[in-house]
C-alpha positions in Angstrom: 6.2 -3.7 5.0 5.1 -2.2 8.3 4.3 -2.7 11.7 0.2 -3.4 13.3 -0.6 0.4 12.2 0.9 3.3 10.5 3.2 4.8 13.1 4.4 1.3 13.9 8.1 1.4 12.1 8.2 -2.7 13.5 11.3 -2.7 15.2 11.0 -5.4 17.2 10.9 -7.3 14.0 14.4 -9.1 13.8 16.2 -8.0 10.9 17.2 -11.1 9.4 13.1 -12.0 9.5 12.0 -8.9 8.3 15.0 -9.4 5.0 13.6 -12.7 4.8 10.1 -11.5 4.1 11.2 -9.0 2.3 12.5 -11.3 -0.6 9.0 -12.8 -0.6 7.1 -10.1 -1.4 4.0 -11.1 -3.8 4.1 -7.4 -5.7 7.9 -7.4 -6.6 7.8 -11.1 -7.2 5.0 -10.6 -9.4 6.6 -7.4 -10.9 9.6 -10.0 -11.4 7.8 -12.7 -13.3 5.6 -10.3 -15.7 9.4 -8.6 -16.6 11.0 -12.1 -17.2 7.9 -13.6 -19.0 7.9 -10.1 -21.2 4.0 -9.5 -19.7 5.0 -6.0 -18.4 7.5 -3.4 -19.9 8.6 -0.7 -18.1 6.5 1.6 -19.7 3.7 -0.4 -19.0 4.5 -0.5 -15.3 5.2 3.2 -15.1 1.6 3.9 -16.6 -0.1 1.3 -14.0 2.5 3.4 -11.1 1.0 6.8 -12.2 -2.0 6.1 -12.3 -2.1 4.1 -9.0 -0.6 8.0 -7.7 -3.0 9.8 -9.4 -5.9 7.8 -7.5 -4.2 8.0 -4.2 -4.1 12.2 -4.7 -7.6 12.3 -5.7 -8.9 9.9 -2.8 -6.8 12.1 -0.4 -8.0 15.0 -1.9 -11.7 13.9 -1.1 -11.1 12.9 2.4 -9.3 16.1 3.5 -12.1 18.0 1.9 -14.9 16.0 3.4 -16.6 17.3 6.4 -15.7 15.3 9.9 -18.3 12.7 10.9 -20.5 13.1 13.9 -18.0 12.3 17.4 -21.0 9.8 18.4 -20.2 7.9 15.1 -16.9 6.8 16.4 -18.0 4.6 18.5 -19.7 2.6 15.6 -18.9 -0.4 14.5 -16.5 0.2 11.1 -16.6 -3.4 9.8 -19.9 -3.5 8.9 
C-alpha cells in the first residue's frame, strides 16, 4: 500500500486508517481464504510467488535494455 506514485511513502495517511485498510487487503484476504478452504498450499503459493519474480526480472530486464523513446513522444498521450 502506497501513496499517489512510487516515491509517495503516504504519510499523511493516519495510521490507524492506513492499519485499517491494511486488514482489508483483497490479496492476503484471498491468500487467507484459498489456505482455510485448502485451495492453495504453501507450495502452491510459493510456485505462483516465483514465478510472479521471475516475470518481474525478465520485464525489467527488457525495459532497461530497450532503447529510450523519442523526447517528442513524452508529450503523447499514454492512455490511449
Amino acid at each position: 500500500m502506497k501513496g499517489h506514485a512510487e516515491h509517495d511513502d503516504a504519510r499523511y495517511v493516519p495510521k490507524k486508517e492506513f492499519e485499517k485498510w491494511q486488514k482489508k487487503d483483497p490479496i492476503l484476504r484471498f491468500e487467507k481464504y484459498l489456505t482455510a478452504k485448502k485451495r492453495m498450499t504453501a507450495e502452491e503459493k510459493a510456485s505462483i510467488e516465483t514465478r510472479i519474480d521471475q516475470e518481474i526480472r525478465e520485464d525489467l530486464a527488457f525495459a532497461e535494455a530497450s532503447p529510450f523513446p523519442p523526447p517528442e513522444g513524452a508529450a503523447r498521450s499514454v492512455w490511449a
